[in-house]
Each structure stands twice: as structure tokens, then as C-alpha cells.
C-alpha positions as CSV (number, residue, x, y, z in Angstrom):
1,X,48.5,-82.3,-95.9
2,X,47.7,-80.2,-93.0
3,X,44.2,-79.2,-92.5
4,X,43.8,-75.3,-91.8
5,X,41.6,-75.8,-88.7
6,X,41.3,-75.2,-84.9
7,X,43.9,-77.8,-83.3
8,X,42.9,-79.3,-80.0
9,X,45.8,-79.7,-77.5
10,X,45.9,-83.1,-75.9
11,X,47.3,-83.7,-72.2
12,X,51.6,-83.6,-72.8
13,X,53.6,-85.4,-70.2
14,X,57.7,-85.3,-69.1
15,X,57.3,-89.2,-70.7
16,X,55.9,-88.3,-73.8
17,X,57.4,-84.8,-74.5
18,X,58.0,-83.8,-77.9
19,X,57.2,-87.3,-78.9
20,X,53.6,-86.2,-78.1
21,X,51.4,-85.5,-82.1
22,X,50.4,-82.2,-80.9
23,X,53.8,-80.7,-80.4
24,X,54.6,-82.2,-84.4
25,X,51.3,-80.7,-85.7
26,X,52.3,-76.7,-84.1
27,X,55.8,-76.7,-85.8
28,X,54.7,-78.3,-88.5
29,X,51.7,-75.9,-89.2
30,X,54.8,-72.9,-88.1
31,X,56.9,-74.7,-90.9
32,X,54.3,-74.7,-93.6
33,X,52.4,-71.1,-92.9
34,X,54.6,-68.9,-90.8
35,X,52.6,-68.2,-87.8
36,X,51.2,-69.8,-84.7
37,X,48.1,-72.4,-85.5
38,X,44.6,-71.2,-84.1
39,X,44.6,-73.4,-80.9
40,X,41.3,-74.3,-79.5
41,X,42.5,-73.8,-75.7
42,X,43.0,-70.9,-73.7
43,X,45.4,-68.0,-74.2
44,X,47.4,-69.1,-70.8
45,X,47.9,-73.2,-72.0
46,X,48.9,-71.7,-75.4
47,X,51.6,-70.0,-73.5
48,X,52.8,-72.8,-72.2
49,X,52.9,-75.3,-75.4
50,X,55.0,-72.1,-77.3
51,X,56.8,-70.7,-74.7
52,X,58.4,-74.6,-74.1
53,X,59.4,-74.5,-78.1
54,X,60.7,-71.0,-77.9
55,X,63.0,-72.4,-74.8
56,X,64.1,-74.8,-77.1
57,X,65.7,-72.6,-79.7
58,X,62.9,-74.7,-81.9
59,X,60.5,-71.8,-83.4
60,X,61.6,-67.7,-83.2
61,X,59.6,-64.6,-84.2
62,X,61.3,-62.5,-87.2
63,X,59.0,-60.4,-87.9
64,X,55.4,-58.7,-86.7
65,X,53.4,-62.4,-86.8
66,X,55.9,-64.2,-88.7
67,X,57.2,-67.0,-87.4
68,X,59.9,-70.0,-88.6
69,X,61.1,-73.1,-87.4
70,X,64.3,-74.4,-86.9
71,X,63.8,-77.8,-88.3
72,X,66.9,-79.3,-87.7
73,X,66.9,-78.2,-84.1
74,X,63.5,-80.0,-83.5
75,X,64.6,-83.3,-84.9
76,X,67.6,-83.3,-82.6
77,X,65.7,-82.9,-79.6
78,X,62.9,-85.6,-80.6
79,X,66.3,-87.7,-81.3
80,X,67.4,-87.2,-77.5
81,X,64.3,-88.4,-76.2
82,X,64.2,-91.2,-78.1
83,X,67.6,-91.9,-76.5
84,X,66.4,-91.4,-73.4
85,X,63.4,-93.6,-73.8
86,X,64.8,-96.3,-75.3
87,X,68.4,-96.4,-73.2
88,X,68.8,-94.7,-69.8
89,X,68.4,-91.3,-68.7
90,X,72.5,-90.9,-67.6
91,X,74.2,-88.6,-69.9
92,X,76.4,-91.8,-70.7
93,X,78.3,-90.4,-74.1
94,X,81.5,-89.1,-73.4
95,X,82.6,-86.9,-76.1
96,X,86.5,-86.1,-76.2
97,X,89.9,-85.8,-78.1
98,X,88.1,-82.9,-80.7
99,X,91.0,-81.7,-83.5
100,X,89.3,-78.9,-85.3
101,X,90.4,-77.3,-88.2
102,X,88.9,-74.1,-89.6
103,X,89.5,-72.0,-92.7
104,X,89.9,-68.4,-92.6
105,X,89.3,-65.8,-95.5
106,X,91.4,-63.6,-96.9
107,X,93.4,-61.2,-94.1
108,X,95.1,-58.2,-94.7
109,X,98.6,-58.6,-93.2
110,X,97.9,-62.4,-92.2
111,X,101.4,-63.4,-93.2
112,X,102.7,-60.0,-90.2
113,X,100.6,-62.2,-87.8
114,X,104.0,-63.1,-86.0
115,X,104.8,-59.2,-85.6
116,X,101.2,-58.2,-84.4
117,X,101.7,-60.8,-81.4
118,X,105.0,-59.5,-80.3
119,X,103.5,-56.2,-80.8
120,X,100.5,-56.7,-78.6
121,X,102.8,-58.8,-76.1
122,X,100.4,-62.0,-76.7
123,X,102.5,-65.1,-75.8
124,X,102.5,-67.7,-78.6
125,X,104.7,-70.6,-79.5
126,X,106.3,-71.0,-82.9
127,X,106.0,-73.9,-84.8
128,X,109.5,-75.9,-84.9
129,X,107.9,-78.4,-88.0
130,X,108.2,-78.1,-91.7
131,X,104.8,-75.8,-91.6
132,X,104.9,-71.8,-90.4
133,X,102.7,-71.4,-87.4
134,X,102.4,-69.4,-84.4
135,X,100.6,-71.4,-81.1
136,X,98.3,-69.6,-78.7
137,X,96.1,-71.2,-75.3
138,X,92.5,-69.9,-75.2
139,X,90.5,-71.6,-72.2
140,X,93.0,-74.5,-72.7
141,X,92.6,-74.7,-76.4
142,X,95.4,-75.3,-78.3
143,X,94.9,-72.5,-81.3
144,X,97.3,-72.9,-84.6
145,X,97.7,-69.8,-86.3
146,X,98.7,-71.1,-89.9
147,X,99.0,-69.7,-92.9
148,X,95.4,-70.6,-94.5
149,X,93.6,-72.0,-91.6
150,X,93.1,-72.8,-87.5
151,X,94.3,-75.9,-86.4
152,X,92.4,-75.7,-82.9
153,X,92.9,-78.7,-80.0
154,X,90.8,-79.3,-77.0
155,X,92.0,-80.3,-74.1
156,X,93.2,-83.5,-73.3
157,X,90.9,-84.0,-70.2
158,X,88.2,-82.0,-71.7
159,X,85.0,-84.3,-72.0
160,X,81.6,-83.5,-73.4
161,X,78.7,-85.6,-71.4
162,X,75.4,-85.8,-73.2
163,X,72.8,-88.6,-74.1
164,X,73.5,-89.1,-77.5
165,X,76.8,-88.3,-79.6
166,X,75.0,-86.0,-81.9
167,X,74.5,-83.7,-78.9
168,X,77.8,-84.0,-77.4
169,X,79.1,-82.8,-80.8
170,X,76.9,-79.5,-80.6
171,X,78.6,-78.9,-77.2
172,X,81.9,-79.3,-78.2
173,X,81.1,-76.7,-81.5
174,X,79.4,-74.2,-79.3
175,X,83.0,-74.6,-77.2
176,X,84.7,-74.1,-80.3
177,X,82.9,-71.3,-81.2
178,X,83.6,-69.6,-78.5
179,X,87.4,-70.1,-78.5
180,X,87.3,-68.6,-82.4
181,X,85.3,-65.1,-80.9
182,X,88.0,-65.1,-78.4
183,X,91.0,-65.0,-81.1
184,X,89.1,-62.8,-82.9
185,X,89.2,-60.3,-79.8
186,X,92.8,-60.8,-79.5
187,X,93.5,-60.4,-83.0
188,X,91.5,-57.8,-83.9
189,X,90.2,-59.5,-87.0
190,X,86.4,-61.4,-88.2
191,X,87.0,-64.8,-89.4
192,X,83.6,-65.8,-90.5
193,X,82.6,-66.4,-93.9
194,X,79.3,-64.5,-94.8
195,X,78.4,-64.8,-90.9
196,X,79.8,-68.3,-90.7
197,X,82.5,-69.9,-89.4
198,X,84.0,-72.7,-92.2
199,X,85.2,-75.0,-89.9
200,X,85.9,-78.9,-90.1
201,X,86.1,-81.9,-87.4
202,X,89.7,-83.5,-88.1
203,X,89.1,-85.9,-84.8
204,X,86.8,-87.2,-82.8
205,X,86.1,-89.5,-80.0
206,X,82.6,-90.6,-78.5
207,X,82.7,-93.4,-75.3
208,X,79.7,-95.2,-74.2
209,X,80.6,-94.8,-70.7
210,X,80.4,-98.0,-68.1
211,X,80.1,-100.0,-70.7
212,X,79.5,-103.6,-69.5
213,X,80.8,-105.6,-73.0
214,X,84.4,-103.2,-72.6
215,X,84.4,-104.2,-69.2
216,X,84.5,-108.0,-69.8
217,X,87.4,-107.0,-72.5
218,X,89.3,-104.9,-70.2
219,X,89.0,-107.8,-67.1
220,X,90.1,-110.2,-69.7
221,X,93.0,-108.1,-70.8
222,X,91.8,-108.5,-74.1
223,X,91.7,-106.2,-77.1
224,X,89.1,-105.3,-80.0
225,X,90.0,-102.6,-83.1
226,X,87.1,-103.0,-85.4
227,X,87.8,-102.1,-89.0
228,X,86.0,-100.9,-92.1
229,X,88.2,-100.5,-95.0
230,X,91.4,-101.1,-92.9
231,X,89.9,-97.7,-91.1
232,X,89.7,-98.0,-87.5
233,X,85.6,-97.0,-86.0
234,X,85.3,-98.9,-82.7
235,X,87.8,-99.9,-79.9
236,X,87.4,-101.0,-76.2
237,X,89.8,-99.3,-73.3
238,X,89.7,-97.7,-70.5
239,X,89.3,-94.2,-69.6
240,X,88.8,-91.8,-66.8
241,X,88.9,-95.2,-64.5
242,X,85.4,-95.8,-66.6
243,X,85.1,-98.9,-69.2
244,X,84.1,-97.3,-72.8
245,X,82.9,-98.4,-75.8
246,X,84.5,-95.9,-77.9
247,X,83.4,-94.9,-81.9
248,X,86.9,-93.4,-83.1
249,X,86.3,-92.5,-87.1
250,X,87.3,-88.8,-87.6
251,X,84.2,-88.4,-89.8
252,X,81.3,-90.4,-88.3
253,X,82.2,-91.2,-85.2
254,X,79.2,-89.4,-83.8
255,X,76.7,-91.1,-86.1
256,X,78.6,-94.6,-85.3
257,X,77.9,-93.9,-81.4
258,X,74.4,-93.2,-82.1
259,X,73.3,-95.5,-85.2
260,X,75.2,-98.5,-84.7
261,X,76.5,-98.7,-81.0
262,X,73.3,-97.4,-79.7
263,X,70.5,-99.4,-81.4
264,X,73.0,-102.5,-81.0
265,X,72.2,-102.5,-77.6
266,X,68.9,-101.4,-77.8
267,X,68.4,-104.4,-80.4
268,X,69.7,-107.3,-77.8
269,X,67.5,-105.9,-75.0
270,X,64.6,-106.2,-77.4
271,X,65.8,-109.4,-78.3
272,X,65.2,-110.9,-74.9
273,X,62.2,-108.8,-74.1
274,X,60.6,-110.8,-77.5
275,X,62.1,-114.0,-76.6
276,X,63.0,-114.7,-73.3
277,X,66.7,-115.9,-74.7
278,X,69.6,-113.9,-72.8
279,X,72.0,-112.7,-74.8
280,X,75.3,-112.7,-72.9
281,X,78.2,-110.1,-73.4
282,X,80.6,-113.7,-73.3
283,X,78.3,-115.1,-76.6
284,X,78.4,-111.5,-78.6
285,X,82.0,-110.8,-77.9
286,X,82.4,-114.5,-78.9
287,X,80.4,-113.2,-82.4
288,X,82.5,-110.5,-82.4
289,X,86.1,-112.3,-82.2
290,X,85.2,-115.1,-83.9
291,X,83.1,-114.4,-86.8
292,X,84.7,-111.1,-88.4
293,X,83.0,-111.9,-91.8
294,X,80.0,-111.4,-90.2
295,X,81.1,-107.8,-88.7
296,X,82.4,-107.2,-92.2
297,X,79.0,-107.7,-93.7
298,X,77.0,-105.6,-90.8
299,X,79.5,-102.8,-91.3
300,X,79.2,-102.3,-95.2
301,X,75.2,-102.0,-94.4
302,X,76.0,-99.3,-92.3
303,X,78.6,-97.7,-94.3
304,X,75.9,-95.6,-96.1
305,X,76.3,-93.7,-92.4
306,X,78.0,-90.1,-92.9
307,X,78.2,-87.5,-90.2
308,X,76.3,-84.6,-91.1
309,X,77.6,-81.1,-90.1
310,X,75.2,-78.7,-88.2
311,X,74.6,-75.6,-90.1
312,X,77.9,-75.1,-91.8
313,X,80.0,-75.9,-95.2
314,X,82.3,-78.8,-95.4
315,X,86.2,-78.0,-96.0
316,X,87.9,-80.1,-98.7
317,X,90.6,-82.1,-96.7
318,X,94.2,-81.0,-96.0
319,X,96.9,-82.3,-94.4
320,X,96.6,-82.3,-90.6
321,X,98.8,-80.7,-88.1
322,X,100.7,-82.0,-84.8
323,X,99.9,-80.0,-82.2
């Protein structure tokens, strides 16, 4: 339990950052009693420690004195460091190929949608498939106007660059969140559900850029599709003129990237820190042609793995559209 006393601050650093206890004991003590811990330091290095967290989108003021925390915020940014730390500082996940789908509520006239665009001289594309829907391009976004969702598609070169795939995700969401205020404007309508947008990933693609095991696949004009389940979660290619390691699921790729890929390679660089044996990229792609029972065994331990949505409402599944 936390003790209510006077907190001393111990000396931070850019290495430790929010890995350092004190930062963990002020929004912790924010969590538990809604307002700022008495700190035994002076007024101006207060400043500093809570100014950095309100930066950070991490703790906000609601009220005269009453503060919260934005947990979930805090843990993903403890998360990046630990990416940093452990890996290099490059942003070296490549986020791409996003398919979004998002439900809208109940609109008067929805199914007139085609007759407001002509109306308002909005150019749109109509659907020539089995399904009714009306195509728009905001900032390069392919935007699906169907009949009880948003079938939204990024870009094909549109790429997302961050250190971990988690944060890459958050990138692409604020993009697509700024795509739906847009046809919102054009439309004249509010597609949030209680002041949220109900949205779902359909596809997603994470590469672990210059990646030096997809380079000996590529050279060797080899090719490696892992499976789980006869799904497809992890392939090697080529993009951009960059090797990749790229985590392909459409629901965890992100947490693939960043729980398996990741602490894979974090786990062989330990390995020879410990030991002083080299584990080549020739003996584990060797492991990883060769031996595909053990894959299969290392990939139902992980399976427990599912992507978590950030601060939304997961959509039951329907059938995806072709853009």
C-alpha cells in the first residue's frame, strides 16, 4: 500500500526516464487519491516532474485539485522505453496496409446518402459489387459509405514509423480518426456512439525494418509463411527496398511484432551476452525450416496473445469489403 507521506524526488535521467520508482510512486499516489503527492522538493523541481507527465497526456486536472491518471497511457510509454532500452533507438516498426471498418448508428436519411452527394457535388464512386456503397478519397483514404458501416483504407504507401507496434497502431487510429471528423464535415452528420467512435481493425501489417534474418531469406531467394491454425502471422519479403520481418494476423499483429518478434531477438542477444555462444541467423533459420513442430509448440504458448483495442468497443465480425 502506499504510504501517505512526503515523497523525496530522486535524480531522473533521459536513460532511466519513466522507468525511474519516483515517476511510478506520483501517478500512482494520482491514481489512488486524486491529487498531486506532497513532494519534499521545491515548488520549481515539482514543476518539472508534473509538467513532463502532463506533456505526456499521462495525468490531467478535472476539476479545482482533482486530478486522474490515464493509466493505460502510462503503461504504453514505460512499454516504449523498454523498447528502446532493450532494442535500438531507430523507430524500426513499420506499420502499413491498415483496413478499418467502423460502425455507424442509426442516420436519418442514411439510405438518400447517394442523393445528398450529388446534391452537395461531392465526387464519390459507386460500388459495382454485390454490396450498395458510395466511395469517397479523404487525405488519400479510401472511405466506403455502406449501408451499416465505414469500410475505410489507407493508403498503399502510407507507413507508420514508431519503436514498437503498439505505438505505430495509436498513429494510424489518431489518422483514422481524423479521416472520420472529416466525413463527418462533408456529410453533415456525428458518427460517434456516446462520444466514441465504434470502429474495428480488419488488416494490419507491422515490419521490423532492416531486418538482418529477412535479409539472408530474401538473398537466398527463399520463402517463410509461418502458420498458427493454418492462419498466416509472420512472413519475410521485401519492402520499400528495406528487408522486413513482417507480423501479418488481422487481429494481433501488433502484439505479435512486439511479444514475440521483439523479445525473440532480444532473447538471442541475451543468449550470447550469458554464454559467449553466437547464435547465427544461418542456425535459427535452419530451426525455423527445419523443425516446424518446434515452431508449432512455441506458437500455441503464445497464442494466449490477443490485441487489445485502445479505449474503444470491439465490433462483432462482418464480412469484409474489396476496396
Amino acid at each position: 500500500m502506499l504510504l501517505k507521506k512526503k515523497m523525496v524526488a530522486r535524480k531522473t535521467s533521459k536513460k532511466t526516464g519513466y522507468q525511474n520508482h519516483f515517476y511510478l510512486s506520483v501517478v500512482s499516489y494520482i491514481k489512488q487519491y486524486n491529487k498531486l503527492p506532497d513532494l519534499h522538493i521545491s515548488k520549481q523541481r515539482r514543476n518539472y516532474y508534473i509538467k513532463r507527465l502532463k506533456l505526456d497526456d499521462i495525468i490531467h486536472r478535472e476539476g479545482y485539485a482533482f486530478w486522474v491518471v490515464d493509466w493505460d497511457r502510462w503503461e504504453q510509454l514505460r512499454f516504449i522505453e523498454q523498447v528502446k532500452k532493450q532494442g535500438s533507438d531507430a523507430k524500426n516498426i513499420r506499420g502499413h496496409g491498415f483496413h478499418f471498418r467502423v460502425a455507424i448508428p442509426e442516420l436519418k436519411n442514411w439510405h438518400n446518402r447517394e442523393r445528398y452527394l450529388i446534391k452537395k457535388e461531392i465526387f464519390y464512386k459507386e460500388s459495382k459489387a454485390t454490396w450498395k456503397g458510395y466511395r469517397l478519397i479523404v487525405f488519400g483514404y479510401k472511405v466506403w459509405l455502406c449501408d451499416e458501416s465505414l469500410v475505410i483504407y489507407a493508403p498503399k504507401d502510407k507507413s507508420f514509423y514508431h519503436f514498437s507496434a503498439q505505438e505505430s497502431k495509436i498513429n494510424a487510429l489518431n489518422e483514422l480518426f481524423a479521416v472520420l471528423a472529416r466525413v463527418e464535415s462533408l456529410l453533415n452528420v456525428d458518427l460517434k456512439f456516446k462520444n466514441k467512435y465504434m470502429w474495428k481493425v480488419s488488416k494490419q501489417h507491422y515490419g521490423k525494418i532492416k531486418d538482418s534474418m529477412a535479409k539472408l531469406v530474401n538473398t537466398e531467394s527463399s520463402k517463410i509463411v509461418v502458420r498458427y491454425k493454418n492462419e498466416e502471422w509472420l512472413l519475410f519479403d521485401r519492402s520499400l527496398k528495406v528487408d522486413e520481418q513482417e507480423t501479418i494476423h488481422p487481429q494481433t499483429a501488433d502484439s505479435d511484432m512486439d511479444n514475440i518478434v521483439v523479445p525473440f531477438y532480444n532473447n538471442l542477444k541475451d543468449h550470447y551476452v550469458k554464454t559467449g555462444e553466437c547464435m547465427t541467423f544461418g542456425k535459427v533459420l535452419e530451426v525455423m525450416t527445419g523443425l516446424s513442430k518446434t515452431i508449432e509448440l512455441q506458437q500455441q504458448q503464445i497464442n494466449g496473445v490477443i490485441s487489445k483495442e485502445i479505449g474503444t468497443e470491439m465490433l462483432k465480425e462482418k464480412p469484409s469489403y474489396i476496396g
